[in-house]
N, CA and C of each residue as an Amber inpcrd file, in Angstrom:
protein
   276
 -18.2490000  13.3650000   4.7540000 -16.8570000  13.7200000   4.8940000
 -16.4340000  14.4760000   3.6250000 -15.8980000  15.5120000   3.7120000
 -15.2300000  16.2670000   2.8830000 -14.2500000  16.2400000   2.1480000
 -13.7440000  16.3940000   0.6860000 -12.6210000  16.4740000   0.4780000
 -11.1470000  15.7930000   1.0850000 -11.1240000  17.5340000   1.6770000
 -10.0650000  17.4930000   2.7080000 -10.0470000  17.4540000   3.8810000
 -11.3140000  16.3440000   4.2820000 -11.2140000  15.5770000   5.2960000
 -10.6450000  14.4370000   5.1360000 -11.1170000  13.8240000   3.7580000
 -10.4630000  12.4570000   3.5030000  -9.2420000  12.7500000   2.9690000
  -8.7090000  13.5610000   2.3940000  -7.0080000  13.6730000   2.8830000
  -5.9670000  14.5270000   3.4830000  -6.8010000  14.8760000   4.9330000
  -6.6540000  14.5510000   6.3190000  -6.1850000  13.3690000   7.2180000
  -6.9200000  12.6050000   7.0760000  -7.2260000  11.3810000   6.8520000
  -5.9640000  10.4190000   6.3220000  -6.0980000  10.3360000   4.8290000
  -5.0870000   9.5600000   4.2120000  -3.6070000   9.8870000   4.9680000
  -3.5020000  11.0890000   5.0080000  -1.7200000  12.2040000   4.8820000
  -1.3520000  11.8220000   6.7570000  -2.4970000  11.3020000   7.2220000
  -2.5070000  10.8820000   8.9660000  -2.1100000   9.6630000   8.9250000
  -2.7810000   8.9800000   8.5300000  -2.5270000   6.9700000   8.0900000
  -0.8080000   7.4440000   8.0450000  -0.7230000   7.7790000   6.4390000
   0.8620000   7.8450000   6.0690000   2.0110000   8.1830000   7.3090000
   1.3120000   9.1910000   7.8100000   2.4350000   9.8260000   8.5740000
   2.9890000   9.1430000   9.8300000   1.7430000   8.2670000  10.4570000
   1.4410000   7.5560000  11.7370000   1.9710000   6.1530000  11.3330000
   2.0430000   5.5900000  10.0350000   2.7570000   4.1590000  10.0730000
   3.7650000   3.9850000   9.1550000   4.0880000   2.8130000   9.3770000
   5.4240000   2.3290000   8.7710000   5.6460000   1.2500000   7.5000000
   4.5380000   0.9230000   8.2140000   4.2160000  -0.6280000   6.9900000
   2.8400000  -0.4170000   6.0640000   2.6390000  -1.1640000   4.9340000
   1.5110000  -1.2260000   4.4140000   1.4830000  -3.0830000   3.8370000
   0.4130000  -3.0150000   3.1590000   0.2790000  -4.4190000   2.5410000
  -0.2090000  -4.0390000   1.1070000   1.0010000  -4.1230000  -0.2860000
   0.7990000  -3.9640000  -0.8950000   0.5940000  -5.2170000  -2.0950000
  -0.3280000  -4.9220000  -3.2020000  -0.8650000  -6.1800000  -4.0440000
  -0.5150000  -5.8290000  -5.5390000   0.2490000  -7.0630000  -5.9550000
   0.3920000  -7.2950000  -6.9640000  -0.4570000  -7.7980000  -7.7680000
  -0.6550000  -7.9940000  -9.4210000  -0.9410000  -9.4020000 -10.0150000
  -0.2940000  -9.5360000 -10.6580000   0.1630000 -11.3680000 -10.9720000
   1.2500000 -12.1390000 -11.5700000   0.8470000 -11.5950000 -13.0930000
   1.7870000 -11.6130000 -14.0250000   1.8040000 -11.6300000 -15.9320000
   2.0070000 -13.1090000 -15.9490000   0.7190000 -13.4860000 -15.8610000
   0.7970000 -14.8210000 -16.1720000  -1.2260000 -15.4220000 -17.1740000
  -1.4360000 -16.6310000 -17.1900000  -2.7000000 -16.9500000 -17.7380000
  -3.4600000 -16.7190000 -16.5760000  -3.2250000 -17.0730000 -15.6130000
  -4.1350000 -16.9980000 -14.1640000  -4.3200000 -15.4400000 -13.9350000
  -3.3010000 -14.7000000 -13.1880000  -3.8290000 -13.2650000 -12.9070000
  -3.6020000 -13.3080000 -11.9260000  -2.8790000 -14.7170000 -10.9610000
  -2.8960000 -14.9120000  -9.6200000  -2.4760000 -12.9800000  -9.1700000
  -3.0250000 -12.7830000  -7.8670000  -3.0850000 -11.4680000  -7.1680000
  -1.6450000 -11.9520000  -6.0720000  -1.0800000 -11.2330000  -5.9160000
   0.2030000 -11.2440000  -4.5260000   0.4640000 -10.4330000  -3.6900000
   0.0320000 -10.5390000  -2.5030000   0.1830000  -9.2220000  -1.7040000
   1.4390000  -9.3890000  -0.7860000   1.8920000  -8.7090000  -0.8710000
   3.5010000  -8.1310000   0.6400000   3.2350000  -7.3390000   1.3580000
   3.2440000  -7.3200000   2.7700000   4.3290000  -6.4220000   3.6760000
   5.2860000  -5.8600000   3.2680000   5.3300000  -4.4270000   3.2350000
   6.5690000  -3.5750000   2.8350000   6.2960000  -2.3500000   4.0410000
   7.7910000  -1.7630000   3.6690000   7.7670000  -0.9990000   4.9080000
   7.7590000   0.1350000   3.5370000   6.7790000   1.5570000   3.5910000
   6.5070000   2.7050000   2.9240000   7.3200000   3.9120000   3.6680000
   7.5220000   4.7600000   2.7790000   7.8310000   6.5680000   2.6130000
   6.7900000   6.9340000   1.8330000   6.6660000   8.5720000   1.9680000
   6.2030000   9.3300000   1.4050000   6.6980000  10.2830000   1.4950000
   7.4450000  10.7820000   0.0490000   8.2780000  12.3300000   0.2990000
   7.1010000  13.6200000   0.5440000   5.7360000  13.3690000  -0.4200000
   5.4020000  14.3270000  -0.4710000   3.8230000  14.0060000  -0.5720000
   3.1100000  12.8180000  -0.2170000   2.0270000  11.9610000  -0.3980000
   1.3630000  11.7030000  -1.6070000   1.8790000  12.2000000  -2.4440000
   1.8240000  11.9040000  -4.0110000   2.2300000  10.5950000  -4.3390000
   3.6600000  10.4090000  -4.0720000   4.2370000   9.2320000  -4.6090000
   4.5290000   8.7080000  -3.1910000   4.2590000   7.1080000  -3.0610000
   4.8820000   6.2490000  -2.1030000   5.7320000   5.4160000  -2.6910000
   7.1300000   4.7850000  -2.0630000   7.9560000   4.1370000  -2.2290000
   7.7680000   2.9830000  -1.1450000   8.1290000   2.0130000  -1.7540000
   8.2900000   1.0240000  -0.4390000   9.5930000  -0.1090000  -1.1650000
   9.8740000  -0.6410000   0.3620000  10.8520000  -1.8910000   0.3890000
  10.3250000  -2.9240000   0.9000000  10.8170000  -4.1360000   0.4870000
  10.6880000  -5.6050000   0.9930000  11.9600000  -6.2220000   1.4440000
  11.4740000  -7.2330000   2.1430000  12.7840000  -7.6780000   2.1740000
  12.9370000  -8.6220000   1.0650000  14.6200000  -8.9000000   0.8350000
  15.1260000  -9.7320000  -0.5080000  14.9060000 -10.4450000  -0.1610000
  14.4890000 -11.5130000   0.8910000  14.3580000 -12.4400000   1.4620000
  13.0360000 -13.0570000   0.9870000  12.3370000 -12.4080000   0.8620000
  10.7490000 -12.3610000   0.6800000  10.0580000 -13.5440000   0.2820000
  11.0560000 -13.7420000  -0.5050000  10.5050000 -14.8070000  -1.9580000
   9.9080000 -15.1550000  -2.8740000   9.2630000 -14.0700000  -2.9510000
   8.1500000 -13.5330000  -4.5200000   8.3700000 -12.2790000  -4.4660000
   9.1460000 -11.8540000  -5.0610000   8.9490000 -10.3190000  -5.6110000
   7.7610000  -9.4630000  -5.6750000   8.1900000  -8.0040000  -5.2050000
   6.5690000  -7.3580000  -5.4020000   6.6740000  -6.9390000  -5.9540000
   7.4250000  -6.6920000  -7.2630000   7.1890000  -6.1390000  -8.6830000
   6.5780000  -6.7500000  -9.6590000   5.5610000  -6.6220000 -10.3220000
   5.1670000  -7.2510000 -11.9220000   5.6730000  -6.8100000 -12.5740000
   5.5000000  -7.4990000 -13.6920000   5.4810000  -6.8230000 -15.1550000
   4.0850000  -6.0450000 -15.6210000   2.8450000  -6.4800000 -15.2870000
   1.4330000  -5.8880000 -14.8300000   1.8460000  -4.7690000 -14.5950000
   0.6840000  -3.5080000 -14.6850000   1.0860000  -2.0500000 -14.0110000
  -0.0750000  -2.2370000 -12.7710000  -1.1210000  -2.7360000 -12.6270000
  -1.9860000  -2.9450000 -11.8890000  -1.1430000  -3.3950000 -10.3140000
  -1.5620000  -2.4020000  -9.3530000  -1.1910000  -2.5360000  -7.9120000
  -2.0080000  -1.6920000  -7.1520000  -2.1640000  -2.2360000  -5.9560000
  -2.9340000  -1.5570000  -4.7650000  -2.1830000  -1.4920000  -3.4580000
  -2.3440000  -0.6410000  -3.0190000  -1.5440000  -0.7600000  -1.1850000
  -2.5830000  -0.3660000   0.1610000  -2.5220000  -0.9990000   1.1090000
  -3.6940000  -0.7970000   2.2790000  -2.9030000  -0.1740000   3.2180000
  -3.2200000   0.7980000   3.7850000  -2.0100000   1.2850000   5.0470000
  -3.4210000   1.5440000   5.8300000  -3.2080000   1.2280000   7.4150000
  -3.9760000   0.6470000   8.2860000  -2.9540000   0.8730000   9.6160000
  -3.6530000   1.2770000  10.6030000  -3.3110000   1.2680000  12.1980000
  -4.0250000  -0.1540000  12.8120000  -2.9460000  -1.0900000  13.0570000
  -3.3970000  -2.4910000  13.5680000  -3.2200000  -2.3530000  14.8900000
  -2.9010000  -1.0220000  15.8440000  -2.7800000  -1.6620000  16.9740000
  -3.7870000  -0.8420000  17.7050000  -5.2110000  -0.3660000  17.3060000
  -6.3780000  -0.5990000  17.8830000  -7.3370000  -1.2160000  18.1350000
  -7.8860000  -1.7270000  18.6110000  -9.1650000  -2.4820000  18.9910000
  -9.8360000  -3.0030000  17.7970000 -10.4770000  -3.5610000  17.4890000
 -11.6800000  -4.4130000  16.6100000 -12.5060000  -2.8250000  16.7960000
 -12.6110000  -2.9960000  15.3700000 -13.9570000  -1.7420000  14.5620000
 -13.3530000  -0.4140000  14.8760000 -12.0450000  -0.2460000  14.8890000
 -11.9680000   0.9430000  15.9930000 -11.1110000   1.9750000  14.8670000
 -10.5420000   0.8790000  14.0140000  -9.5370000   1.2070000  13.0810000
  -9.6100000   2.1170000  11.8980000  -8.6100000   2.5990000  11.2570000
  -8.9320000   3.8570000  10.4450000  -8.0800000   2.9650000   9.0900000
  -8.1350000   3.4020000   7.6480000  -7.5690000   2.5540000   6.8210000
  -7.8440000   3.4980000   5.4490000  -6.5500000   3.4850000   4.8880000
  -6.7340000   3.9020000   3.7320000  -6.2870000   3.2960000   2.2070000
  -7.1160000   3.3920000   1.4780000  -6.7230000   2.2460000  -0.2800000
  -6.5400000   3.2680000  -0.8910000  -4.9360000   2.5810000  -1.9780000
  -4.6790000   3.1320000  -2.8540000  -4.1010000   2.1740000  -3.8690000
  -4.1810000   3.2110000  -4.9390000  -4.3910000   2.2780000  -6.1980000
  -3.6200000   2.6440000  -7.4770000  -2.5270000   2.3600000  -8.2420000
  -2.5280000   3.2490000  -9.5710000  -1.0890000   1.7920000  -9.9810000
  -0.4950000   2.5400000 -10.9860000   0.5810000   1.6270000 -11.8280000
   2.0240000   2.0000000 -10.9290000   2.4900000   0.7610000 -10.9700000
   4.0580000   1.6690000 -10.2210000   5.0870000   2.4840000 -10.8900000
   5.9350000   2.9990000 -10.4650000   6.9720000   4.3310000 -10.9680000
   7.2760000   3.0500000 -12.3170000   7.5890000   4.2870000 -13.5580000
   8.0380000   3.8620000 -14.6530000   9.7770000   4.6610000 -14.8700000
């Protein structure tokens, strides 16, 4: 796969869903990891934004810059599915 096949690919995921599952880790001695459901944008597939609900009850912000997000089509079949990881520090 090429390049700009794989973001083909990614810029398709984005465009086709709504939600992702994004991961925190706690600033704490442990490192505990925290992942949410948030619902994502992408103005321009550079930067993603997402919301939670306030409701949530653990915040998906650290103090950590370390975060990852999975955006995934769940409503195909077993093995059938397409999925893309991303990874970097959140907006400063």
């Amino acid at each position: 796969m090429t390049e700009a096949d794989l973001d083909a690919h990614a810029r398709g995921l984005k465009d086709a869903n709504l939600y992702a599952v994004l991961g925190t880790a706690a600033d704490d001695d442990d490192g505990i990891p925290w992942t949410s459901p948030v619902y994502f944008a992408t103005a321009d597939y550079a930067e993603v934004f997402w919301v939670s609900s306030p409701d949530g009850g653990t915040p998906v912000t650290s103090p950590r810059p370390e975060l990852s997000m999975v955006i995934f089509d769940s409503t195909v079949p077993t093995y059938q599915g397409r999925v893309v990881y991303l990874s970097g520090p959140p907006p400063s």
